[in-house]
MDTraj code that builds the backbone (N, CA, C; nanometers):
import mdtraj as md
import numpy as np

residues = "UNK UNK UNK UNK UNK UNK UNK UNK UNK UNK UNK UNK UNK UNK UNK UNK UNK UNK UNK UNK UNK UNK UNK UNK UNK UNK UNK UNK UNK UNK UNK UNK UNK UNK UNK UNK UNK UNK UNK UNK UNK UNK UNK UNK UNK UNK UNK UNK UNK UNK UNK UNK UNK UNK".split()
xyz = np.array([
    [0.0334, -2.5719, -2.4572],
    [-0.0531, -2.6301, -2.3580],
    [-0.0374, -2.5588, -2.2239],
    [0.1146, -2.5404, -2.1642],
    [0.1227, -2.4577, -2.0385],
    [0.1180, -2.3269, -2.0747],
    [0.0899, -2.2221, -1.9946],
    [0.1681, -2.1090, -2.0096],
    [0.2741, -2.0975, -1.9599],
    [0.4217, -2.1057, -2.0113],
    [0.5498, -2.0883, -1.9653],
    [0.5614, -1.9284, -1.9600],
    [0.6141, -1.8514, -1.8561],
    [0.6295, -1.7283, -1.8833],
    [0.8126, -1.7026, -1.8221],
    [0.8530, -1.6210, -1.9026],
    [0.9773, -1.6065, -1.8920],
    [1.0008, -1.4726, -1.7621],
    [1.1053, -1.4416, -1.7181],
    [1.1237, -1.4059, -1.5293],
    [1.0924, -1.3177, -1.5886],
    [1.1451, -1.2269, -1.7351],
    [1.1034, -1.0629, -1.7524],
    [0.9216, -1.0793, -1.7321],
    [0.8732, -1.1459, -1.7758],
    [0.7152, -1.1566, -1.7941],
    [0.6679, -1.1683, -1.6218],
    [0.7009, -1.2114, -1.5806],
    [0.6950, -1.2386, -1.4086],
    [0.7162, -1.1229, -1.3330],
    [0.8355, -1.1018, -1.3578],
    [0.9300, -0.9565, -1.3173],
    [0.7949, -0.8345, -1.3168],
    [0.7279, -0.8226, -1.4407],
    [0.6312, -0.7220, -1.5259],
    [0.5323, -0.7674, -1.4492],
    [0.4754, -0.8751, -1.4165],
    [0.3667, -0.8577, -1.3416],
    [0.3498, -0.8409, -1.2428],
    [0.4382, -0.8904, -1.1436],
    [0.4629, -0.8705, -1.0073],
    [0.4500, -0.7047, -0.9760],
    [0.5844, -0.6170, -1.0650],
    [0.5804, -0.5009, -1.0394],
    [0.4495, -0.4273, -1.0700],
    [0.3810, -0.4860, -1.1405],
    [0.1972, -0.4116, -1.1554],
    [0.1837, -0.4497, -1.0506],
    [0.1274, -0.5756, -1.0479],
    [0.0619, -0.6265, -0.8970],
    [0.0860, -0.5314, -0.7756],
    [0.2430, -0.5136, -0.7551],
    [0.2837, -0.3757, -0.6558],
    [0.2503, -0.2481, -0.6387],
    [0.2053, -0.2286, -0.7885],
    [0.2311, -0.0494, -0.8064],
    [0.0479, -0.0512, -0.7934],
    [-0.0152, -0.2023, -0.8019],
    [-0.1871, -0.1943, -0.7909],
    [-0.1735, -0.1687, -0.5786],
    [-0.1053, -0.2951, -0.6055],
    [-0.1383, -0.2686, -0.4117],
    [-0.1152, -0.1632, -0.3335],
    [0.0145, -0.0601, -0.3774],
    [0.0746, 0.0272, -0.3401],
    [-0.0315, 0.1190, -0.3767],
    [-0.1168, 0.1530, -0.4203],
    [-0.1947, 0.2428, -0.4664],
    [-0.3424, 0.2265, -0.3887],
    [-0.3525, 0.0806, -0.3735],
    [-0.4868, 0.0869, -0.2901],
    [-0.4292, 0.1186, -0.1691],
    [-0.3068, 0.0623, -0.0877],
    [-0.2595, 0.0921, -0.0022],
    [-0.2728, 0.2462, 0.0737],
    [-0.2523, 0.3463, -0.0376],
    [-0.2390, 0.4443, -0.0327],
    [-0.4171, 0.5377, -0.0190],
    [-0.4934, 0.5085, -0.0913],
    [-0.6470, 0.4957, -0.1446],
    [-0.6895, 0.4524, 0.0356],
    [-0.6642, 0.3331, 0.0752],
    [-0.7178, 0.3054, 0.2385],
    [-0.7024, 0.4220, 0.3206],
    [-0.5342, 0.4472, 0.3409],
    [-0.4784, 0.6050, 0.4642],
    [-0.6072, 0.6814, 0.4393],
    [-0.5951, 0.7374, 0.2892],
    [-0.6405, 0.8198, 0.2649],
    [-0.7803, 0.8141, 0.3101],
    [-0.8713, 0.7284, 0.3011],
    [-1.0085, 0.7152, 0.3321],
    [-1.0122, 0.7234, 0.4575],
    [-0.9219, 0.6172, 0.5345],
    [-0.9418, 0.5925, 0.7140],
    [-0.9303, 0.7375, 0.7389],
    [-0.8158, 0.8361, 0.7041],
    [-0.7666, 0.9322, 0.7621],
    [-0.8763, 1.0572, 0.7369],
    [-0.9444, 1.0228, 0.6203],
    [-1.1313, 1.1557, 0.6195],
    [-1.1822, 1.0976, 0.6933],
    [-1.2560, 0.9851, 0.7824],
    [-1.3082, 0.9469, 0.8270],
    [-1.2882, 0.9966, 0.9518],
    [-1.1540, 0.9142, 1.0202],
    [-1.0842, 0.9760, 1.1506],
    [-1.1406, 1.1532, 1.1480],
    [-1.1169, 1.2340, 1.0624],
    [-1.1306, 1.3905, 1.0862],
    [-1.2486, 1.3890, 1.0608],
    [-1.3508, 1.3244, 1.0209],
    [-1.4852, 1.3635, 1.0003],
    [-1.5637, 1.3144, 1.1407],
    [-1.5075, 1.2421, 1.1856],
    [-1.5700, 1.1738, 1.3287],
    [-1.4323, 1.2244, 1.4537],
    [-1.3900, 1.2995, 1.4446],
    [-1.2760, 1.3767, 1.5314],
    [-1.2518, 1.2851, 1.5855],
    [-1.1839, 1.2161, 1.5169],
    [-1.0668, 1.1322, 1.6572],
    [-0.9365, 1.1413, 1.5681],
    [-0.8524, 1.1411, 1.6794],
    [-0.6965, 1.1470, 1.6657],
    [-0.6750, 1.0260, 1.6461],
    [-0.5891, 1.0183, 1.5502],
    [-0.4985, 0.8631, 1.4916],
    [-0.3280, 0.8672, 1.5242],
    [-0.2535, 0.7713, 1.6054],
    [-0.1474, 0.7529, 1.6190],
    [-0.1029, 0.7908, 1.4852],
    [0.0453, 0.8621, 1.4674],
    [0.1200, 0.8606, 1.3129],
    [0.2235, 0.7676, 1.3303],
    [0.2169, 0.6796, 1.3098],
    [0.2934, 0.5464, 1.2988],
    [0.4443, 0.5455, 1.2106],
    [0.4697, 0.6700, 1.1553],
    [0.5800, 0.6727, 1.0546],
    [0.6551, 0.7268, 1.1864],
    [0.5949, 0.8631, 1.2259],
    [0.7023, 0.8729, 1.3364],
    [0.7243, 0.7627, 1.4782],
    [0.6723, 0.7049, 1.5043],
    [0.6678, 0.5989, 1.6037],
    [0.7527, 0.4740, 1.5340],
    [0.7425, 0.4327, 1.3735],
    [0.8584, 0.3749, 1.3538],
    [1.0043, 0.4328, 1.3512],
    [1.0368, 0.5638, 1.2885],
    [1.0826, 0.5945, 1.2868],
    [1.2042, 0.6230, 1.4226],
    [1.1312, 0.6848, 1.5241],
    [1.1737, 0.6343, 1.6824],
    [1.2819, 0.4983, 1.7060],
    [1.2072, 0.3699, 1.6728],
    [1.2463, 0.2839, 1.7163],
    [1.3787, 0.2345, 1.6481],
    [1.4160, 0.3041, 1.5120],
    [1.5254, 0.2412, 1.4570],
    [1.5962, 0.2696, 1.5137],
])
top = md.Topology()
chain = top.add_chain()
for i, resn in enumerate(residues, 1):
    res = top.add_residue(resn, chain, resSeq=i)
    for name in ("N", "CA", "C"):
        top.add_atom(name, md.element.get_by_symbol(name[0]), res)
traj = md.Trajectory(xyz[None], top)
């Protein structure tokens, strides 16, 4: 009647769920960042600006 799912089954989806978001994640930069160079504007690089602050 429920679906009981056991933590490995949880564990397994979650890490898809991640490796989906992590990928669109990646799919967005990538788009904003043709865009930014197709319409010339400069974009802050935010890795080095975190990077800075640690």
């Amino acid at each position: 009647m429920f679906g009981i799912k056991t933590i490995f089954q949880q564990l397994n989806e979650e890490r898809t769920r991640n490796i989906q978001r992590q990928n669109q994640q990646e799919k967005n930069t990538a788009d904003i960042d043709y865009i930014a160079m197709m319409c010339d504007v400069e974009l802050e690089d935010t890795e080095e600006s975190d990077n800075e602050q640690v």
